[in-house]
C-alpha positions, 0 to 999 in steps of 0.5 A: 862085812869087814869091806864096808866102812861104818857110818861113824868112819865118815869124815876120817882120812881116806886111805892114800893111793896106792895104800896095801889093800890087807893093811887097810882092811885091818885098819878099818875093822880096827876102827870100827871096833873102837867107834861103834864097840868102845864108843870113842869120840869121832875125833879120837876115831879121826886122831886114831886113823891119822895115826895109822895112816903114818904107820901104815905108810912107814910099813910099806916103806919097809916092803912089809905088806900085813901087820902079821909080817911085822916083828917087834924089832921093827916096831922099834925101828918105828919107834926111833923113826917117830923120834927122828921126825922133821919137824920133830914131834913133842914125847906126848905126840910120840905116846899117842902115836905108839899107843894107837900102834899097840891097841891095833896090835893088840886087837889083830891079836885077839881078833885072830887077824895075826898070830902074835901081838908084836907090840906086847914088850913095846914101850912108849915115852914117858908123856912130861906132866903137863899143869893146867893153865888157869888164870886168875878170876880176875883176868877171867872176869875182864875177859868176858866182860869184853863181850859187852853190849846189845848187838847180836854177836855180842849177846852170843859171845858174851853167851857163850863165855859165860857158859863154858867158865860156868861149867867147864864144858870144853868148846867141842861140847859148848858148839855142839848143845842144841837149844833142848840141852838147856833143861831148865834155867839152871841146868844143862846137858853137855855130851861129852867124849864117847857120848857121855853125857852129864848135867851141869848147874849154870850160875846166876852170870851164865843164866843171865846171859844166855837169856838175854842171848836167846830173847835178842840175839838167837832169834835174829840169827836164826832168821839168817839160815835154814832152821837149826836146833844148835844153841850158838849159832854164826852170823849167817845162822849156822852152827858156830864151829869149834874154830869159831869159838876158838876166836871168839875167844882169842878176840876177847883176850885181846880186847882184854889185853890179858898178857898171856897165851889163851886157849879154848881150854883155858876157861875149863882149866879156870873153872876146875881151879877155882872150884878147888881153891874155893872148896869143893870136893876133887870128885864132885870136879871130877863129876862136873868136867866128865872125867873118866879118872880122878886122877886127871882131876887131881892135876888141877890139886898141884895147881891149888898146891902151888898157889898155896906154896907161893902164897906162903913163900911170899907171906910168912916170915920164915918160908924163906 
């Protein structure tokens, strides 16, 4: 069983020549259990098989050829060697990388693969707290105001900006929505990491535009290409890819002129901030992003917070 990969594994990177056949047997059956019995996302399962393609490539560099043989001084042996790195790595990319380590240690163990968990006392950096970038509503307003006009691309760009400021999607799940994901004028279902799913509202602004999109621009791509149920679609009638998005939005930023770095993910920060600044409830947000904690919601409350601080410091009288 443990020979043959599962479909979901289709697409990760396939194992280096001359890789340890044992190691990557382990490897597999890890990944399998993490894709088809804890349901993570294809590009975490990705993330998590590019990862243990270094560790597994680090180990035979040091003649040890089954996790089993592995002993926790070598772990942190690894652990230094991630730190040394050229180009050298960021603390986050470090913890992702170790903690992919440990849950496969973990695993063996339990499964009874190995007889020992030799990760158990392995410590990862601590991950600097990141804020969410947002922008101002105005910047958000001029960006998608660029996307303006009667002509196919422009009826989609403008589309698809409308979207993900309304509801926070990430670009991963906007590329993916088929056109039965719209469930009513007013509704629509994102599918988000692990295949969860969940209805979102979409303002009078998005709906307006993607009606339009739909009536004068979906149809003539879609005459383009072979027939396809997705939403957004390129000029030759296919899917747009995350990476066209991506410059769909960096070409907005730049007709906008807007003075700062804009990511894919710079509309989903701005819609979790504003939500806040404008009221909501953290859980409703959190319901409304597809978080599994709150407590990431909560990293957009020290953004308002901040604001708030700022706004005061240059307001009252005696702040300073």
């Amino acid at each position: 069983m443990d020979a043959t990969p599962a479909p979901v594994l289709t697409g990760t990177a396939a194992p280096a020549p001359g890789a340890n056949p044992a190691l990557e047997r382990d490897v597999l059956a890890f990944l399998r259990y993490v894709a088809l019995e804890r349901g993570l996302a294809k590009n975490t399962v990705t993330s998590y098989r590019r990862d243990l393609a270094a560790y597994t490539h680090w180990l035979g560099t040091q003649g040890i050829a089954s996790f089993g043989a592995v002993h926790p001084t070598q772990l942190s042996a690894y652990a230094q060697h991630l730190g040394k790195r050229e180009p050298p790595l960021t603390a986050a990319s470090v913890a992702r990388m170790l903690s992919t380590v440990r849950g496969l240690h973990r695993f063996l163990a339990v499964e009874g693969r190995t007889e020992t968990d030799a990760s158990r006392e392995l410590r990862t950096p601590k991950k600097p707290m990141r804020l969410p970038k947002a922008i101002p509503q105005a910047e958000v307003t001029a960006l998608i105001e660029t996307a303006s006009g009667d002509d196919v691309v422009a009826l989609r760009d403008r589309a698809l900006l409308e979207l993900l400021y309304a509801t926070g999607a990430r670009v991963s799940e906007a590329v993916a929505l088929d056109v039965d994901d719209l469930v009513d004028r007013e509704i629509v279902r994102l599918t988000g990491k692990g295949d969860k799913q969940r209805i979102v509202p979409l303002g009078s602004y998005a709906r307006t535009a993607i009606d339009a999109y739909l009536v004068r621009g979906r149809p003539l791509l879609s005459g383009r290409g072979k027939a396809t149920p997705a939403l957004f679609l390129g000029i030759r009638g296919q899917r747009v890819s995350r990476q066209n998005a991506w410059l769909i939005i960096k070409r907005a930023a730049e007709r906008a002129d807007l003075k700062r770095e804009i990511s894919p993910h710079t509309l989903r920060h701005s819609f979790a901030t504003h939500l806040l600044e404008g009221g909501a409830d953290v859980r409703v947000v959190q319901e409304l992003l597809g978080h599994a904690s709150v407590a990431t919601t909560q990293l957009y409350t020290l953004v308002t917070a901040d604001t708030l601080r700022d706004v005061y410091t240059q307001a009252h009288p005696r702040a300073r």
